[in-house]
C-alpha positions in Angstrom: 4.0 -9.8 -13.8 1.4 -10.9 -11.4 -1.5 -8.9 -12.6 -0.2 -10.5 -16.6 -0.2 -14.1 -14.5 -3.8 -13.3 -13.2 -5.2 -11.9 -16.5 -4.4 -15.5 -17.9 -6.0 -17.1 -15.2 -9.1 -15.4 -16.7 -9.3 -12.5 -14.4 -10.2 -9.2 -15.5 -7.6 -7.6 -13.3 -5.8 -4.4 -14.4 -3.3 -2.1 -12.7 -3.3 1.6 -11.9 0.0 2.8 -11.1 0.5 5.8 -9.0 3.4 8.4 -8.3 6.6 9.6 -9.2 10.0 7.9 -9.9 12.9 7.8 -9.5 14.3 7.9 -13.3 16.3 4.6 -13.5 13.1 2.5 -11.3 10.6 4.6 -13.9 13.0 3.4 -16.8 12.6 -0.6 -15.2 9.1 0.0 -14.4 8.4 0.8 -18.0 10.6 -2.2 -19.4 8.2 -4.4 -17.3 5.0 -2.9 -18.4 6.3 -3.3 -22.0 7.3 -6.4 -21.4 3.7 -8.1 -19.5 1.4 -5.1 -21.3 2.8 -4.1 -24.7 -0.4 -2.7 -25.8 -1.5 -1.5 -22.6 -4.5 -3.0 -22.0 -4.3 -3.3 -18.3 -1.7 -1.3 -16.6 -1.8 2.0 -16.4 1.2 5.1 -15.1 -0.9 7.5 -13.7 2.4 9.7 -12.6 2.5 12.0 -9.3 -1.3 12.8 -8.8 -2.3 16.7 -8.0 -3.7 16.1 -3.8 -6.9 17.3 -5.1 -7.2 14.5 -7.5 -5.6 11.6 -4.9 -9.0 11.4 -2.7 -10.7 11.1 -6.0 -7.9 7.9 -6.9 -8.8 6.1 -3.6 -12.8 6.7 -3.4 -12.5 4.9 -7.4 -10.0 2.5 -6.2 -11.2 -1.7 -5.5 -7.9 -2.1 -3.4 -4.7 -0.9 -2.8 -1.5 -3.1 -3.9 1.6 -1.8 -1.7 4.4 -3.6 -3.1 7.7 -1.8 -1.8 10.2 -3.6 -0.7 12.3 -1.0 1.4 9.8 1.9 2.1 9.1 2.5 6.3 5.5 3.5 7.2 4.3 4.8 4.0 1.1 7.5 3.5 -0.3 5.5 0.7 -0.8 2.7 3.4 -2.4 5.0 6.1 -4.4 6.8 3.3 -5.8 3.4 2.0 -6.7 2.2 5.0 -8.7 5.6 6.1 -10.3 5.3 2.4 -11.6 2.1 3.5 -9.6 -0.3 1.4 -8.7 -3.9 1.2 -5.1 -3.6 1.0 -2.7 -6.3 -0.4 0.5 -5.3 1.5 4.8 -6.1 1.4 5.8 -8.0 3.7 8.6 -5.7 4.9 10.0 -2.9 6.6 7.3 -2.0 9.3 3.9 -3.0 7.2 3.0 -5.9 9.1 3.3 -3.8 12.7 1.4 -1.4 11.3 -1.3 -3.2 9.1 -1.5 -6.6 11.9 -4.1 -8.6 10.1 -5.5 -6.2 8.0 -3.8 -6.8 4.7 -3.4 -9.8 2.4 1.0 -10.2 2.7 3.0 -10.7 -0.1 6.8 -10.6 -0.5 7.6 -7.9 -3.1 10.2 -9.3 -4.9 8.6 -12.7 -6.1 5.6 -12.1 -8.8 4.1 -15.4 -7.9 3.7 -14.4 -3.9 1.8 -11.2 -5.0 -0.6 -13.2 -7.5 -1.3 -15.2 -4.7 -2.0 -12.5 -2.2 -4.2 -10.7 -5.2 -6.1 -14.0 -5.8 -6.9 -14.4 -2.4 -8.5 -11.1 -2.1 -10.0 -11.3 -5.7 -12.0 -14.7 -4.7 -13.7 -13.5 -1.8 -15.8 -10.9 -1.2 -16.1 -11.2 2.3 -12.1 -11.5 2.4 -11.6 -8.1 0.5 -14.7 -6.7 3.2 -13.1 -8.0 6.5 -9.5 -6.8 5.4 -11.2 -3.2 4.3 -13.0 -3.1 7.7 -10.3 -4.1 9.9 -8.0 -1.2 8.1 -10.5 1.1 8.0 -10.4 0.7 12.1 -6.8 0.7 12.1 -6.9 3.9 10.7 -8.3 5.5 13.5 -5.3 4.8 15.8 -3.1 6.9 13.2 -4.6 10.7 13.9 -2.5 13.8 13.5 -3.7 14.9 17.5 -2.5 11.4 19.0 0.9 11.4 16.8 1.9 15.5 18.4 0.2 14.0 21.8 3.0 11.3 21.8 5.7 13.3 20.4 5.1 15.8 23.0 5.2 13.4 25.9 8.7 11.1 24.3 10.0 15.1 24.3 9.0 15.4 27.7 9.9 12.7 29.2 13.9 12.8 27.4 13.9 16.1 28.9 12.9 14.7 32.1 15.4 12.1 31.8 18.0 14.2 30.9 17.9 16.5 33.8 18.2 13.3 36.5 21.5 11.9 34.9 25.1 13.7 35.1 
């Protein structure tokens, strides 16, 4: 619905949809793309993605739309801010803690919200730069080495915790 609201703003917007679902969501997410893109002139179901071709989806990407409205830190956000994308982000669940001021918010559930986060990113280029940039930096504090570092250490220290109390 807000990608159809921007396309009759005059924006040449379109929509690449990726992943699996869950049957009844895929059976709602096709009654909305039949209902704003009958012909299917700007959205597009990619499905699940083979990981080979998922690097290949971000490097062709112009942003990343993350529009869950119950998901907790999600891989599509961390991979789309290591790809070096401006993201336009939920406004729930843990994605402001995690993206700060990297991300254009929107809440989910209201269409008119997430045209307005899009539109904000769409009309300026140095908006859609800073907001790549800043996750792109973001990115760096989410490595594989830090997360078993910390792990490790929370382990250690309940451990260490539980060996002082009765």
């Amino acid at each position: 619905a807000a990608v159809a609201t921007l396309r009759r703003e005059g924006i040449p917007v379109g929509l690449d949809l990726v992943g699996g679902a869950y049957p009844p969501a895929q059976r709602r997410l096709n009654e909305a793309i039949d209902t704003w893109d009958p012909h299917r002139n700007f959205v597009r179901f990619l499905g699940a993605l083979q990981p080979r071709d998922v690097v290949e989806t971000y490097h062709t990407a112009d942003a990343t739309v993350f529009a869950s409205s119950c998901e907790t830190p999600s891989f599509v956000v961390l991979e789309s801010m290591a790809s070096g994308l401006p993201i336009a982000c939920s406004d729930r669940s843990a994605m402001p803690e995690i993206l700060r001021e990297a991300a254009e918010y929107f809440n989910p559930e209201d269409p008119p919200s997430i045209a307005s986060a899009l539109r904000a990113m769409l009309d300026s280029t140095q908006r859609r730069t800073d907001l790549a940039r800043s996750a792109f930096e973001l990115a760096q504090e989410f490595a594989w080495d830090r997360c078993a570092d910390d792990t490790l250490r929370f382990i250690a220290e309940v451990a260490r915790n539980r060996r002082t109390k009765p």
